[in-house]
Kinemage of the C-alpha trace (Angstrom):
@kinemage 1
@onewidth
@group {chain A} dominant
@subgroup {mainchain}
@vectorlist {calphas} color= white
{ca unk a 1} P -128.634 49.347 43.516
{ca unk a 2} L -125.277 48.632 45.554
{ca unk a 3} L -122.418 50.564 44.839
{ca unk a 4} L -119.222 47.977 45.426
{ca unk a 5} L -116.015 50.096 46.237
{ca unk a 6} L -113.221 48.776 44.263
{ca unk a 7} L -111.000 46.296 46.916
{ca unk a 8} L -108.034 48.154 47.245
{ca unk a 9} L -105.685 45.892 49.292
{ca unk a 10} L -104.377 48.024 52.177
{ca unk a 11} L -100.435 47.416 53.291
{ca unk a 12} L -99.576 44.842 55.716
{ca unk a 13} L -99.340 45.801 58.872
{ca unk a 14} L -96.279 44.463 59.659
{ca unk a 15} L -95.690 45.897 63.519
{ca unk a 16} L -99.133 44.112 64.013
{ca unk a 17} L -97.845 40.916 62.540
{ca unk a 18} L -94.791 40.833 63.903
{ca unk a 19} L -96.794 41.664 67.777
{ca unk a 20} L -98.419 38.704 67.127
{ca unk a 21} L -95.682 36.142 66.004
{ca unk a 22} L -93.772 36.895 68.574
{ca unk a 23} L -96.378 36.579 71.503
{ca unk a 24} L -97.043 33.411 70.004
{ca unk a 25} L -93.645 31.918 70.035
{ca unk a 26} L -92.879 33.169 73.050
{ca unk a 27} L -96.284 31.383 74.870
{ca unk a 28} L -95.099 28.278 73.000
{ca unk a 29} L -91.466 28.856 74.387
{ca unk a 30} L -92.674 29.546 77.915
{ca unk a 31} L -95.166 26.745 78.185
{ca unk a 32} L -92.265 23.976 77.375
{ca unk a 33} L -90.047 26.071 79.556
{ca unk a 34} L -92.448 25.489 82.545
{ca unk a 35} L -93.401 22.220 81.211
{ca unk a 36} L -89.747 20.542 81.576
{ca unk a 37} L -89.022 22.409 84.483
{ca unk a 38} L -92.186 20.880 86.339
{ca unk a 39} L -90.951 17.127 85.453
{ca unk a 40} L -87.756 18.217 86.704
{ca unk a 41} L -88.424 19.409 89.633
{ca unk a 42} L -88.797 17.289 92.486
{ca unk a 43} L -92.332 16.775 93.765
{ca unk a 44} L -92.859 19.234 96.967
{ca unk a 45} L -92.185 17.290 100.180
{ca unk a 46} L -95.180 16.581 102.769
{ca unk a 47} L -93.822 18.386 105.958
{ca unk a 48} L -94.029 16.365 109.296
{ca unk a 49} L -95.496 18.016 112.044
């Protein structure tokens, strides 16, 4: 017969957490950053040779 272990919540892992929030705001951050930058920017200019 299977023995269940009791759950026995561990503590958050709040460094982890906090890792991860922040690398995902700052992905969301830089993509609009590039985004807005790329519509401002003026389109690269065909050079005449």
């Amino acid at each position: 017969m299977i023995k269940f272990k009791p759950y026995k919540a561990r503590e958050p892992n709040y460094k982890n957490q906090l890792y991860l929030f922040l690398g995902a705001w700052t992905n969301l951050i830089l993509a609009r950053y590039d985004a807005f930058f790329a519509i401002k920017q003026e389109a690269p200019k065909p050079n005449k040779n």
